[in-house]
N, CA and C atoms as an extended XYZ file, in Angstrom:
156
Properties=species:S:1:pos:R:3:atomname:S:1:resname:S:1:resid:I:1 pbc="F F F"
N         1.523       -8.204        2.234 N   UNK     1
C         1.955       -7.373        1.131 CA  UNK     1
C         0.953       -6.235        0.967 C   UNK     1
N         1.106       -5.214        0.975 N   UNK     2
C         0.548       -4.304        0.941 CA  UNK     2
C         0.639       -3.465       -0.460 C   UNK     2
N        -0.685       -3.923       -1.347 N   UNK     3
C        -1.049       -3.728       -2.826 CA  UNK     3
C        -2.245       -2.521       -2.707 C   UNK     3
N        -2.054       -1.267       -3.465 N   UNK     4
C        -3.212       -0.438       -3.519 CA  UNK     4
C        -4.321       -0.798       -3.660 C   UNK     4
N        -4.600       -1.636       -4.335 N   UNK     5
C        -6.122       -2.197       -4.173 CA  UNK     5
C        -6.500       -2.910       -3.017 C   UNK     5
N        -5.847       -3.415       -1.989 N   UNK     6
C        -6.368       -4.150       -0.849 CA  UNK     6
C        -6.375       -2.343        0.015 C   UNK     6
N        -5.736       -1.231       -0.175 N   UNK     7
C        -5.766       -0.126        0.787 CA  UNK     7
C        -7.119        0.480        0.917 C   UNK     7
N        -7.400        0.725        2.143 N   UNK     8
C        -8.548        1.864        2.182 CA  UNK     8
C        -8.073        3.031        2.595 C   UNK     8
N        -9.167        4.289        2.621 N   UNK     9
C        -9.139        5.661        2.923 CA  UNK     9
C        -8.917        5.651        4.404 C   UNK     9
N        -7.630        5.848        5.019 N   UNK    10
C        -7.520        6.348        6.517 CA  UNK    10
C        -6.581        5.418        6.698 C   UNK    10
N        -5.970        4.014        5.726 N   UNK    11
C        -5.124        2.988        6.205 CA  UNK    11
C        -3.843        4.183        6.419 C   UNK    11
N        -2.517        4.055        7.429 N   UNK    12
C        -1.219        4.074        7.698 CA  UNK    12
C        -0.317        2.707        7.365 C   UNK    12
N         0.498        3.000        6.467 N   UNK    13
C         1.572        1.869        6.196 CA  UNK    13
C         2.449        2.545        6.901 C   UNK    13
N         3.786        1.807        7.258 N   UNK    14
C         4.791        2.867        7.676 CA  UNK    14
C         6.078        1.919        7.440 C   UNK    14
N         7.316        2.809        7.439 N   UNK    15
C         8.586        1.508        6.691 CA  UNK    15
C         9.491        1.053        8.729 C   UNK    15
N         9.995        0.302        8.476 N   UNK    16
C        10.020       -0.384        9.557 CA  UNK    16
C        11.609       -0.224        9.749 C   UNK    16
N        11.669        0.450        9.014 N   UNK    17
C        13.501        0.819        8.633 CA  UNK    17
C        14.170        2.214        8.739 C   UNK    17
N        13.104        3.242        7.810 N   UNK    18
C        13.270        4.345        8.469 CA  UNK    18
C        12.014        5.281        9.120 C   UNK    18
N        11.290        4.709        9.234 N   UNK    19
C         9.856        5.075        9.535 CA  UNK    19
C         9.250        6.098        8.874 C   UNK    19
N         9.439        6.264        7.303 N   UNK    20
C         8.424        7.045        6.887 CA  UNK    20
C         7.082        6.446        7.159 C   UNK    20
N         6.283        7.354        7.227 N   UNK    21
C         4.940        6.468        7.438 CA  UNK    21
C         3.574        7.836        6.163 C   UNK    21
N         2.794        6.814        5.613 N   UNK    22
C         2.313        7.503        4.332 CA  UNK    22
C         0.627        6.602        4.843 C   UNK    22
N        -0.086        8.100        5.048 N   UNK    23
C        -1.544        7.486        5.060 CA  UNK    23
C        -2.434        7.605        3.484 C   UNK    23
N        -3.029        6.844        3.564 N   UNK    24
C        -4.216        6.797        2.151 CA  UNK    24
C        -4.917        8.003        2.190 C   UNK    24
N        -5.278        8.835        1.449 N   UNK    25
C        -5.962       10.183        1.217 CA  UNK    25
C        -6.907        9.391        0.787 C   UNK    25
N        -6.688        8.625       -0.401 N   UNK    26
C        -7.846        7.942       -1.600 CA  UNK    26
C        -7.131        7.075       -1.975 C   UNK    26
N        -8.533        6.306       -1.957 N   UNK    27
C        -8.320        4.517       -1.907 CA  UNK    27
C        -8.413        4.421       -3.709 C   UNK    27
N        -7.379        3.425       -4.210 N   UNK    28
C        -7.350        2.887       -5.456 CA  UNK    28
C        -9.044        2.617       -6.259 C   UNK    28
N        -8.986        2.772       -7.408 N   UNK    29
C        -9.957        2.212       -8.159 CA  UNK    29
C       -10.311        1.186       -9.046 C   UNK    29
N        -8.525        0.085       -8.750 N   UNK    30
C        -8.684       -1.006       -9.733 CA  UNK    30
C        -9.638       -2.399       -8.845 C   UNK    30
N        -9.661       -2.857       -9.716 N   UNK    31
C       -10.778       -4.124       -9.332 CA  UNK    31
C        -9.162       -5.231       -8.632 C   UNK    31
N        -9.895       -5.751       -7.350 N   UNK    32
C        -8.689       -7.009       -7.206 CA  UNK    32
C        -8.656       -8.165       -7.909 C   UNK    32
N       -10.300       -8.372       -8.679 N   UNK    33
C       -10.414       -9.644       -9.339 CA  UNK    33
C       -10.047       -9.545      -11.161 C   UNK    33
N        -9.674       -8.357      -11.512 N   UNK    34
C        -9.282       -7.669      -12.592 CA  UNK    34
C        -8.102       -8.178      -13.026 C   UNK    34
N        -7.729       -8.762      -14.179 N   UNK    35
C        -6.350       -8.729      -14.790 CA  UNK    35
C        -5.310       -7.573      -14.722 C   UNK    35
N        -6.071       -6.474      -14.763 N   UNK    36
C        -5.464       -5.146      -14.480 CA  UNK    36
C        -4.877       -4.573      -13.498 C   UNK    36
N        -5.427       -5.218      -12.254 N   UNK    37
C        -5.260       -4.486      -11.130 CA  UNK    37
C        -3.938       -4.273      -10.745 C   UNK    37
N        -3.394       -3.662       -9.905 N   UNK    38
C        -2.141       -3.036       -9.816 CA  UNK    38
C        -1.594       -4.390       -8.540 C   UNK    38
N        -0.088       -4.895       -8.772 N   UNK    39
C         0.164       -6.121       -8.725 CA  UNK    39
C         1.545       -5.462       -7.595 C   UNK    39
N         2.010       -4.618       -8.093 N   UNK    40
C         3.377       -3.840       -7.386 CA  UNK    40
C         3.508       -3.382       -5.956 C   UNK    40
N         3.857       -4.056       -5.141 N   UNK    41
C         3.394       -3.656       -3.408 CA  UNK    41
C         3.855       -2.754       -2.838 C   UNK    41
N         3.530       -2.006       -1.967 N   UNK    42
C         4.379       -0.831       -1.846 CA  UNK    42
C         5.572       -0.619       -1.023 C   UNK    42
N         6.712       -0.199       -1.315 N   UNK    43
C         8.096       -0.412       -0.476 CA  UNK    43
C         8.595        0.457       -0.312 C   UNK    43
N         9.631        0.686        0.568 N   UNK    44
C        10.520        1.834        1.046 CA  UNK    44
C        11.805        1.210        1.758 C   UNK    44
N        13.010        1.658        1.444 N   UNK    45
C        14.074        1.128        2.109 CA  UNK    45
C        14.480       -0.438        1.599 C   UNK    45
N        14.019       -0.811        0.424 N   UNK    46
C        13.842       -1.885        0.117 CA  UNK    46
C        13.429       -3.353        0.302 C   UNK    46
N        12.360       -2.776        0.990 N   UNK    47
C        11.164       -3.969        1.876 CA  UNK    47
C         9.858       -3.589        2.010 C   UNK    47
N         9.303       -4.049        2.112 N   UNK    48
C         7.760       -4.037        1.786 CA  UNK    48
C         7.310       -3.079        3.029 C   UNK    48
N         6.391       -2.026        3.005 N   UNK    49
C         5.985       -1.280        4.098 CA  UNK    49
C         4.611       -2.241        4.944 C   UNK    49
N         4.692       -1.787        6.082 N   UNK    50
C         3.719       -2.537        6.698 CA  UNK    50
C         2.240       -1.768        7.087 C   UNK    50
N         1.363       -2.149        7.518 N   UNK    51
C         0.000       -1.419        7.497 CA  UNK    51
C         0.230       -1.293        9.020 C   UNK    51
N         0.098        0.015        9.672 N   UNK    52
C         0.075        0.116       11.296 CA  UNK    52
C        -1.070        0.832       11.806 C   UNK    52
């Protein structure tokens, strides 16, 4: 699952369906061990994008 807080600067996800593919400029700033942290994974085409 691919959650902004597990992303770093230079990761490529890309959708496996229609191949947009979206690199990280800048990596998230929430904490993963945070109640806060951002929980929503990222999708396209209605499936989870993959890290390539």
């Amino acid at each position: 699952m691919a959650n902004c807080c597990d992303m770093i600067e230079g990761d490529l996800f890309v959708c496996e369906k229609c191949g947009l593919e979206l690199t990280v400029k800048k990596a998230c700033t929430c904490d993963t061990g945070s109640p806060d942290k951002c929980t929503v994974p990222l999708q396209c085409c209605g499936q989870e994008m993959t890290k390539k």
